[in-house]
Biotite code that builds the C-alpha atoms (Angstrom):
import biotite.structure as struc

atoms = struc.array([
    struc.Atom([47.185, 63.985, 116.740], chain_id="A", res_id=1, res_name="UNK", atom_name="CA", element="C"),
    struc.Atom([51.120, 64.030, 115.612], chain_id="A", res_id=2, res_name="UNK", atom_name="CA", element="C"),
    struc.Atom([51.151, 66.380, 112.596], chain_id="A", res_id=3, res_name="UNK", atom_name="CA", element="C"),
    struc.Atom([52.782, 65.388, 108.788], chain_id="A", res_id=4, res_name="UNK", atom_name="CA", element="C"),
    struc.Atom([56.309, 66.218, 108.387], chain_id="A", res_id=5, res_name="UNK", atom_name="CA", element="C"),
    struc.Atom([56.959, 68.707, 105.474], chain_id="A", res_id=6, res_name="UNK", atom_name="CA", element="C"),
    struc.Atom([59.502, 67.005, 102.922], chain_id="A", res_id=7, res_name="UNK", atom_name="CA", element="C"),
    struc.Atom([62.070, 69.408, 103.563], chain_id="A", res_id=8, res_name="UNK", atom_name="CA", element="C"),
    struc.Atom([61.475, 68.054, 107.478], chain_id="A", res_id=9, res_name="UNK", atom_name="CA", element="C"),
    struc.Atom([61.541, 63.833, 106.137], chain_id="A", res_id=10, res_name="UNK", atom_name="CA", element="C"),
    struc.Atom([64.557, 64.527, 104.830], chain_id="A", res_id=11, res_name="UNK", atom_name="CA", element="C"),
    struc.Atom([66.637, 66.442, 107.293], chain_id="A", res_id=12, res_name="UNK", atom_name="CA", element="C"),
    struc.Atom([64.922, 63.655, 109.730], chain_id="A", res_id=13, res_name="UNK", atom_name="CA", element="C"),
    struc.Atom([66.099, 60.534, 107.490], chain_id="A", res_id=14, res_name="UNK", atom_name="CA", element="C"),
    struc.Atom([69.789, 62.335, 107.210], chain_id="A", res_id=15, res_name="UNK", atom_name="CA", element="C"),
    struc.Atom([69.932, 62.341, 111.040], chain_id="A", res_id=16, res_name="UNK", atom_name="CA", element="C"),
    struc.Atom([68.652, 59.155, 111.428], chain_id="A", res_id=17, res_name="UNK", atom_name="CA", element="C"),
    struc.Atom([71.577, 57.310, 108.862], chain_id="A", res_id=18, res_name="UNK", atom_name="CA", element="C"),
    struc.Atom([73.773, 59.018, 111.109], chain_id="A", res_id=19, res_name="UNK", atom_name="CA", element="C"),
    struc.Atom([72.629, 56.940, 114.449], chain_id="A", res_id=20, res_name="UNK", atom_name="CA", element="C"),
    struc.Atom([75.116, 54.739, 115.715], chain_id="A", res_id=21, res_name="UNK", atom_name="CA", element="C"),
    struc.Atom([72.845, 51.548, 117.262], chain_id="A", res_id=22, res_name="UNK", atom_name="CA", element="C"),
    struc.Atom([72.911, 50.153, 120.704], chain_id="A", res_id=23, res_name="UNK", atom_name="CA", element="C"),
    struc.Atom([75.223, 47.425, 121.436], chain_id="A", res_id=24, res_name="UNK", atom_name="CA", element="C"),
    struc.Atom([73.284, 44.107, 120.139], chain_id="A", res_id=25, res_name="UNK", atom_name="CA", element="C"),
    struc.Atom([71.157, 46.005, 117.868], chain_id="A", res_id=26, res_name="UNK", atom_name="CA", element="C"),
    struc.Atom([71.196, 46.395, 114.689], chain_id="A", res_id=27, res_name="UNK", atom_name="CA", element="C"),
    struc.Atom([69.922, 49.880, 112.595], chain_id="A", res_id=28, res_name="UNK", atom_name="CA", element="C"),
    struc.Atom([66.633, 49.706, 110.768], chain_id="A", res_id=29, res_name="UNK", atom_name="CA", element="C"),
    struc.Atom([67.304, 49.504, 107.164], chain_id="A", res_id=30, res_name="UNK", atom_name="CA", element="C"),
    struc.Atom([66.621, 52.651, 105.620], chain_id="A", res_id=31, res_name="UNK", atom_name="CA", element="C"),
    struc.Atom([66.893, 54.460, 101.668], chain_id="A", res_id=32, res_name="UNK", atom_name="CA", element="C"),
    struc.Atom([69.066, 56.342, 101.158], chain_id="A", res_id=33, res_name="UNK", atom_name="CA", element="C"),
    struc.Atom([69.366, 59.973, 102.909], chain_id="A", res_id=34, res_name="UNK", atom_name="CA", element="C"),
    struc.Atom([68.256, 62.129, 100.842], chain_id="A", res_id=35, res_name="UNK", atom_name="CA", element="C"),
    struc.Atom([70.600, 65.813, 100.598], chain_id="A", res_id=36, res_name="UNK", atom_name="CA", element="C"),
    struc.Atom([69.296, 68.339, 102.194], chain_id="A", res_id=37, res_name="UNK", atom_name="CA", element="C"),
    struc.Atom([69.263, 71.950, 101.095], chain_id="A", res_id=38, res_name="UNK", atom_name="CA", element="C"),
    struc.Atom([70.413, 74.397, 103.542], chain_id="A", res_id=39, res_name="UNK", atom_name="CA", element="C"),
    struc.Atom([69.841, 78.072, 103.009], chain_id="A", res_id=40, res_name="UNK", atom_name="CA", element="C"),
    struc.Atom([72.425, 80.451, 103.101], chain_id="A", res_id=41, res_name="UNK", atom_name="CA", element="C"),
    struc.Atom([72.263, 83.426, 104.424], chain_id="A", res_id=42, res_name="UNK", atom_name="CA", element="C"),
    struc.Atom([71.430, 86.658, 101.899], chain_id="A", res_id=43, res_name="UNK", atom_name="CA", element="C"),
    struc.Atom([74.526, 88.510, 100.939], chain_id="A", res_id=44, res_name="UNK", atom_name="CA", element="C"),
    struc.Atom([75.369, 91.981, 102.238], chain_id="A", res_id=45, res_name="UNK", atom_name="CA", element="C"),
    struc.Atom([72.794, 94.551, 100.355], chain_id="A", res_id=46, res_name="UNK", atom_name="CA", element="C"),
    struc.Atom([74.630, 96.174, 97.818], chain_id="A", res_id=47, res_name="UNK", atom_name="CA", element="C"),
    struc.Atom([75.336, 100.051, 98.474], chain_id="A", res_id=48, res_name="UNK", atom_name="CA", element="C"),
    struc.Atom([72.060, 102.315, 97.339], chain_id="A", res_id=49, res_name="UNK", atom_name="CA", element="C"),
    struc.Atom([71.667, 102.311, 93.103], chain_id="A", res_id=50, res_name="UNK", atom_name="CA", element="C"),
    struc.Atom([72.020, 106.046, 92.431], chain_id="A", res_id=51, res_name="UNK", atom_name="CA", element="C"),
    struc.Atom([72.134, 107.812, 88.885], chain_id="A", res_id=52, res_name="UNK", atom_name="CA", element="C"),
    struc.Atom([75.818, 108.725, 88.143], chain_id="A", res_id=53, res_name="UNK", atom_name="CA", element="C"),
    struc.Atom([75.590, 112.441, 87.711], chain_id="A", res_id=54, res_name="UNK", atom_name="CA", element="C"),
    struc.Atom([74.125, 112.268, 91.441], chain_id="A", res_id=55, res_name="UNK", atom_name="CA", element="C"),
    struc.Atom([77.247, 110.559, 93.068], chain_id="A", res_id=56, res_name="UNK", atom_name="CA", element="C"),
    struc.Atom([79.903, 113.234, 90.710], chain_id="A", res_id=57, res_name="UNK", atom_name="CA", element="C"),
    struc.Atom([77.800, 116.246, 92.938], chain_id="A", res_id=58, res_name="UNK", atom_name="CA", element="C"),
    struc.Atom([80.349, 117.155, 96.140], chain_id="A", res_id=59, res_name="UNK", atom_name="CA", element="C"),
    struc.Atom([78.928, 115.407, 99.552], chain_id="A", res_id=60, res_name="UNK", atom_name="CA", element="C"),
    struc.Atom([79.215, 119.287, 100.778], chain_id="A", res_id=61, res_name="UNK", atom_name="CA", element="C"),
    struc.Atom([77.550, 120.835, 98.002], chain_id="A", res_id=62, res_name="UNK", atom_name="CA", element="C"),
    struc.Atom([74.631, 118.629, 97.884], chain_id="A", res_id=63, res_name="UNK", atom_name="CA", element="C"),
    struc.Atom([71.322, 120.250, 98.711], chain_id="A", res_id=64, res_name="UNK", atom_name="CA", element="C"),
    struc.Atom([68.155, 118.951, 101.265], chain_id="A", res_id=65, res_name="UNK", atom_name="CA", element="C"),
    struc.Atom([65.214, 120.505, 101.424], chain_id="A", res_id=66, res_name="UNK", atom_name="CA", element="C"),
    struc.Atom([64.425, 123.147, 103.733], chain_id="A", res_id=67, res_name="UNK", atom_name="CA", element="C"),
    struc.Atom([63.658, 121.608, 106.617], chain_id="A", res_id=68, res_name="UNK", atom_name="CA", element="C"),
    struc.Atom([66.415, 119.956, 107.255], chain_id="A", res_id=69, res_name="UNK", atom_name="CA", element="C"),
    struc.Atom([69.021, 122.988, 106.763], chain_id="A", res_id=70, res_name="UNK", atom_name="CA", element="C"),
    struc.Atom([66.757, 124.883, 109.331], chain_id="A", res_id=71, res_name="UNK", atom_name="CA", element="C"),
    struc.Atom([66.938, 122.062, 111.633], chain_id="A", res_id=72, res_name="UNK", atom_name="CA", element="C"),
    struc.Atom([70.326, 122.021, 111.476], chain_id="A", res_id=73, res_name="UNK", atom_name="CA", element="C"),
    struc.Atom([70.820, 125.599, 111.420], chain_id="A", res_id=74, res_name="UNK", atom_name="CA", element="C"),
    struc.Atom([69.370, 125.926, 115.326], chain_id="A", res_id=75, res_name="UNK", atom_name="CA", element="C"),
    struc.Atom([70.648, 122.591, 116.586], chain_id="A", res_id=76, res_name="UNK", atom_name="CA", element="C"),
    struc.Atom([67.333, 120.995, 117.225], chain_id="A", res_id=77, res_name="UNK", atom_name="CA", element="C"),
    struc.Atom([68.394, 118.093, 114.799], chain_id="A", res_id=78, res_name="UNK", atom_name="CA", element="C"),
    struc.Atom([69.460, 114.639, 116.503], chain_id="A", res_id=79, res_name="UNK", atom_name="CA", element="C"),
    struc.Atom([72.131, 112.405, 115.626], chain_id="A", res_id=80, res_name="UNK", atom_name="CA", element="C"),
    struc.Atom([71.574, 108.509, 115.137], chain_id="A", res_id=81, res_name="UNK", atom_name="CA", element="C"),
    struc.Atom([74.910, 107.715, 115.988], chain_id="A", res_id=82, res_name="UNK", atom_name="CA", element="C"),
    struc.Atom([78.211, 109.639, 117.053], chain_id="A", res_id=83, res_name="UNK", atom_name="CA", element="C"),
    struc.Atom([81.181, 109.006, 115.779], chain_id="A", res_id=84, res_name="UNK", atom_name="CA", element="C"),
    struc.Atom([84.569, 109.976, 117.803], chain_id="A", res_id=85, res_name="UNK", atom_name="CA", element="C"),
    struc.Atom([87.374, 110.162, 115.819], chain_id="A", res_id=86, res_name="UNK", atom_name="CA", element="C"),
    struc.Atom([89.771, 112.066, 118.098], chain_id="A", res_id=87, res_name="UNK", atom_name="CA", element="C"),
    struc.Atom([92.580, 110.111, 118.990], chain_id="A", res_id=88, res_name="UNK", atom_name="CA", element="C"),
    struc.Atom([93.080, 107.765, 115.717], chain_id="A", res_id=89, res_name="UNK", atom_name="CA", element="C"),
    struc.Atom([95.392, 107.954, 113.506], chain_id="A", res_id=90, res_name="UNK", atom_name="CA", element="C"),
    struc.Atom([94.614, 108.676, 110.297], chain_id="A", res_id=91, res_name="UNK", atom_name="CA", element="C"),
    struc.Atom([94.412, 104.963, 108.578], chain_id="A", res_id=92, res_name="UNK", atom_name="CA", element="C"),
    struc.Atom([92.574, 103.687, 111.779], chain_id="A", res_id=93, res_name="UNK", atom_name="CA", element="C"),
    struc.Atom([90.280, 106.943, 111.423], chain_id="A", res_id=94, res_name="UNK", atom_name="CA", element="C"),
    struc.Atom([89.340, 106.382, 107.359], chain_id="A", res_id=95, res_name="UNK", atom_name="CA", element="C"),
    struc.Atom([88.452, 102.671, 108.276], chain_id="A", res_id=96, res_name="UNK", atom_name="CA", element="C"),
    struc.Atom([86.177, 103.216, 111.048], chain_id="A", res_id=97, res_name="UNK", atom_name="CA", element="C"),
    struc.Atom([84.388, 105.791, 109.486], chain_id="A", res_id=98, res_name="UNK", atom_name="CA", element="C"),
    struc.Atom([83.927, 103.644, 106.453], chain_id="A", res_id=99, res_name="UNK", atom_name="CA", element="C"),
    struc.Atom([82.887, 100.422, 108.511], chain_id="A", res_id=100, res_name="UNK", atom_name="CA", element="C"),
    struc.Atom([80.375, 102.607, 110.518], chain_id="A", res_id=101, res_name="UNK", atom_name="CA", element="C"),
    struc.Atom([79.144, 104.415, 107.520], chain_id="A", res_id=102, res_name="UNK", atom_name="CA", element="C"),
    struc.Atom([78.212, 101.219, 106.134], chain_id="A", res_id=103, res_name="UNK", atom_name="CA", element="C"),
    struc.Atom([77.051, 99.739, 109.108], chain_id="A", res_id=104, res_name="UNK", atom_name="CA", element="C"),
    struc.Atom([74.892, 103.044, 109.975], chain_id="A", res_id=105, res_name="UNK", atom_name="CA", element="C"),
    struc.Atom([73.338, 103.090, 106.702], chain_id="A", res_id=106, res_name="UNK", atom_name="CA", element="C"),
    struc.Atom([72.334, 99.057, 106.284], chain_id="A", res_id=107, res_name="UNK", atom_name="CA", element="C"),
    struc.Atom([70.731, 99.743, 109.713], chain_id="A", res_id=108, res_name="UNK", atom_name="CA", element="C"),
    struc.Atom([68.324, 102.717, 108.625], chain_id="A", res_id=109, res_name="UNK", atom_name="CA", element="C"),
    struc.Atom([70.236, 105.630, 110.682], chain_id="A", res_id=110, res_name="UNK", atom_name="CA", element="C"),
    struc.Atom([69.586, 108.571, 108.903], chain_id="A", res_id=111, res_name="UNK", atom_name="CA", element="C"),
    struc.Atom([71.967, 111.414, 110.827], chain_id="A", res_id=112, res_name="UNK", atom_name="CA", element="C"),
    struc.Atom([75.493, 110.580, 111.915], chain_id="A", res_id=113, res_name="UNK", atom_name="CA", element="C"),
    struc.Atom([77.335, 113.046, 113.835], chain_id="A", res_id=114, res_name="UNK", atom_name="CA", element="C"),
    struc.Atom([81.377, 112.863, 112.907], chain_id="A", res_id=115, res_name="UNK", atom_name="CA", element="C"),
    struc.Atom([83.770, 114.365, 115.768], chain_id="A", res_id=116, res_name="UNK", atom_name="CA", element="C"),
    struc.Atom([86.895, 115.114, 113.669], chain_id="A", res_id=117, res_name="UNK", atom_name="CA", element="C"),
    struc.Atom([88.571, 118.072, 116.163], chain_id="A", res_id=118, res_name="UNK", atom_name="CA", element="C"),
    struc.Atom([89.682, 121.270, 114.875], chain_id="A", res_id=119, res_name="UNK", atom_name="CA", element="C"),
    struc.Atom([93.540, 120.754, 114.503], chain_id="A", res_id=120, res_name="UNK", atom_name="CA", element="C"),
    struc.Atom([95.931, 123.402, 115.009], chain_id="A", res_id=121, res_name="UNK", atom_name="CA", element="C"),
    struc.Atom([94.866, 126.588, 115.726], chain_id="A", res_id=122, res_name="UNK", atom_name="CA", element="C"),
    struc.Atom([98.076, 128.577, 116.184], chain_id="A", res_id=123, res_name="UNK", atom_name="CA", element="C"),
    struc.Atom([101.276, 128.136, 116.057], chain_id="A", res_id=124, res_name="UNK", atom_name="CA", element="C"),
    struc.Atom([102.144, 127.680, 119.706], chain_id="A", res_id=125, res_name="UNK", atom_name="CA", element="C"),
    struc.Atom([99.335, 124.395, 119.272], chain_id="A", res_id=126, res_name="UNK", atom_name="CA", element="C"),
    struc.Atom([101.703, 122.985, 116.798], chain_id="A", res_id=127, res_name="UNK", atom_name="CA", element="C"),
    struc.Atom([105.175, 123.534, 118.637], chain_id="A", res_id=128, res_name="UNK", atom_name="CA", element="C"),
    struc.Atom([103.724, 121.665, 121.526], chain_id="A", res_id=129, res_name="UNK", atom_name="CA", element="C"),
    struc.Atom([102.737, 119.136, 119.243], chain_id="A", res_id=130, res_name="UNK", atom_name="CA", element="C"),
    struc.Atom([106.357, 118.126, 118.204], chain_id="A", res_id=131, res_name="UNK", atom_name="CA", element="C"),
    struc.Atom([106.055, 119.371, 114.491], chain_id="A", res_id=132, res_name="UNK", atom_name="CA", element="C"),
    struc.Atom([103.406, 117.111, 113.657], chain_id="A", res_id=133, res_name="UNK", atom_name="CA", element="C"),
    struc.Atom([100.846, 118.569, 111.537], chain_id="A", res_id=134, res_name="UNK", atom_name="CA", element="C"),
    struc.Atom([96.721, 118.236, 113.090], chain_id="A", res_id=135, res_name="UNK", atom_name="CA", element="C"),
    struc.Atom([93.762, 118.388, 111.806], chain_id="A", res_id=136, res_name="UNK", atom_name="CA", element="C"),
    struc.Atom([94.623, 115.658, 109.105], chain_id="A", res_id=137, res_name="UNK", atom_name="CA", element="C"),
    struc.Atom([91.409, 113.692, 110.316], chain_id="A", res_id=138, res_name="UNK", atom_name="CA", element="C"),
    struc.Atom([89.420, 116.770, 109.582], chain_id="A", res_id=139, res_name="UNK", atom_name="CA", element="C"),
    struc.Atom([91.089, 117.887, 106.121], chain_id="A", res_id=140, res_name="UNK", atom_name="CA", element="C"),
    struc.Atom([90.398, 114.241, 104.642], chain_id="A", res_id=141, res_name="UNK", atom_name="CA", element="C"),
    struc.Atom([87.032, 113.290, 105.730], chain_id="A", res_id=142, res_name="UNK", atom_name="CA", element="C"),
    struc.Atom([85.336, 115.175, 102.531], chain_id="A", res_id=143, res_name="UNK", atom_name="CA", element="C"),
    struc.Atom([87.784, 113.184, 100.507], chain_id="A", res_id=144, res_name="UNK", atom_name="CA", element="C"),
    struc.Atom([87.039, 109.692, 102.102], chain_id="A", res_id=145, res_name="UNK", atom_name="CA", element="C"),
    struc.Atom([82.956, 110.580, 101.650], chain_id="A", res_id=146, res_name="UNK", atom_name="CA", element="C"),
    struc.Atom([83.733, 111.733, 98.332], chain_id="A", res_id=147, res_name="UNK", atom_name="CA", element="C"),
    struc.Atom([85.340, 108.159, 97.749], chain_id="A", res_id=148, res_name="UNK", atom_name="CA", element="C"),
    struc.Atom([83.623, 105.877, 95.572], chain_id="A", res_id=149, res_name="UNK", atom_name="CA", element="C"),
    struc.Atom([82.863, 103.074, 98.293], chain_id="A", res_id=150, res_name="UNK", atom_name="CA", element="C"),
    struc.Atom([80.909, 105.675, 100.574], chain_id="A", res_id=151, res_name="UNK", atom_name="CA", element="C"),
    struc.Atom([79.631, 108.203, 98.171], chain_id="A", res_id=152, res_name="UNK", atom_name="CA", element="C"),
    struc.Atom([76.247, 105.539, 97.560], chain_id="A", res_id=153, res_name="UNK", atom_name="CA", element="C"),
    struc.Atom([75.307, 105.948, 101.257], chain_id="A", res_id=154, res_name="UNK", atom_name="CA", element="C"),
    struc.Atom([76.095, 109.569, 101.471], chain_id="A", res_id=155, res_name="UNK", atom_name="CA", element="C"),
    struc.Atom([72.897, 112.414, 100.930], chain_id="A", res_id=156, res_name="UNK", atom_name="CA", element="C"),
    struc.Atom([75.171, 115.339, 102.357], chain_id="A", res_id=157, res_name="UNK", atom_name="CA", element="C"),
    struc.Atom([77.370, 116.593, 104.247], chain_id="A", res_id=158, res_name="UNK", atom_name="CA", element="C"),
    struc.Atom([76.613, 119.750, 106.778], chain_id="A", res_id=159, res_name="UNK", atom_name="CA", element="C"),
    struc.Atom([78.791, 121.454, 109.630], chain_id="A", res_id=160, res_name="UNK", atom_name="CA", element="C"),
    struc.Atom([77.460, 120.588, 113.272], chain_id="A", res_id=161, res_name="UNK", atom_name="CA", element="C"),
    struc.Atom([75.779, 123.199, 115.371], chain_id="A", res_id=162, res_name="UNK", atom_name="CA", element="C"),
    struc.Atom([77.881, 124.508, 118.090], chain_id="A", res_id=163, res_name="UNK", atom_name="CA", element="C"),
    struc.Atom([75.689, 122.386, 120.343], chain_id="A", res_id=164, res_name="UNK", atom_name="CA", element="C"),
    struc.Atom([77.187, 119.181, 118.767], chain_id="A", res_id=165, res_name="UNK", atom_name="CA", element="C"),
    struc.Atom([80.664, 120.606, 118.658], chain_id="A", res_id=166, res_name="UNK", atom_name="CA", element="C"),
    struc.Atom([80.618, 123.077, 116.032], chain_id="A", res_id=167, res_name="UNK", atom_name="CA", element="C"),
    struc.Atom([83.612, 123.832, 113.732], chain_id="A", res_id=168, res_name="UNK", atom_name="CA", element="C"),
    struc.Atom([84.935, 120.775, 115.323], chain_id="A", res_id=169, res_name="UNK", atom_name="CA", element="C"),
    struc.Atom([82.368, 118.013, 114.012], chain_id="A", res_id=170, res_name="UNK", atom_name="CA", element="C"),
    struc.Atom([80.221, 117.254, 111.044], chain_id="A", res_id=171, res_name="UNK", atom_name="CA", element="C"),
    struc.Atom([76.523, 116.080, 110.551], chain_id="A", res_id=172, res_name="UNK", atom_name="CA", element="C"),
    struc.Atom([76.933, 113.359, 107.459], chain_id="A", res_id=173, res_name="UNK", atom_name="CA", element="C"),
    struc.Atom([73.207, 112.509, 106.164], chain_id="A", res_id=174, res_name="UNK", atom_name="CA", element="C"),
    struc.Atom([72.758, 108.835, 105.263], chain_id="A", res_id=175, res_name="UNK", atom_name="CA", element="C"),
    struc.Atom([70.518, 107.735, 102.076], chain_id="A", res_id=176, res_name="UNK", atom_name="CA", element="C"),
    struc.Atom([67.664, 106.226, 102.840], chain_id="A", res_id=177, res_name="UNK", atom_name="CA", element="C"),
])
């Protein structure tokens, strides 16, 4: 026993059907007119986590967690969602992958996201061989880009990495839920 088509379905079937093109020697079946049908769009992108105002103006380094988490962190048994390498990029190429995976990251439920920045220059030997160029420019502006108003929403805090994850040379950023 054939089951009843939904409206929704008698339409979408009656639109494909006007658009037949008949045998040779045959003629189409007279039907009404197709009737539109509706096609869903997709949902927009969620908008960035609705946070009270005096919560975003608090620095992403200053914020506090409970605890737990700061003794996790503390002796390296915490584990990162995601890693994020930023070694390598320059510094436009750096801000914008951060921000994309930020994003990303948080719309996807991660919760910890490990940032490799590098350490920069450490003496000044390290910057001779280095042509003049200053380092560690990744690493000086990532608490400005979290601080930003596009990522601060998706930002809890932001924590130095145990040596285990690279130390003074990478940061743990915790995502909102």
């Amino acid at each position: 026993m054939a089951r009843r088509l939904h409206p929704d379905e008698s339409a979408l079937w009656a639109q494909v059907a006007a658009s037949v093109r008949p045998l040779p020697g045959r003629v189409r079946p007279i039907v009404g007119p197709a009737p539109r049908v509706i096609v869903d769009q997709p949902p927009p992108a969620p908008p960035p986590p609705k946070r009270a105002p005096a919560a975003n103006r608090i620095a992403v380094d200053a914020a506090t967690l409970d605890g737990g988490w700061d003794r996790k962190m503390r002796s390296g048994r915490l584990a990162p969602d995601l890693t994020v390498d930023l070694h390598g990029y320059t510094r436009d190429r750096a801000h914008a992958l951060l921000t994309r995976m930020i994003v990303e990251a948080a719309t996807g439920g991660a919760r910890i996201m490990l940032v490799i920045t590098g350490k920069g220059a450490r003496d000044s030997d390290d910057i001779a061989n280095n042509f003049g160029r200053p380092r560690g420019v990744i690493r000086a502006s990532l608490r400005d880009w979290l601080q930003s108003s596009d990522l601060r929403p998706y930002i809890a805090a932001l924590r130095p990495a145990h040596p285990r994850h690279g130390g003074g040379g990478a940061w743990y950023v915790i995502l909102r839920r």
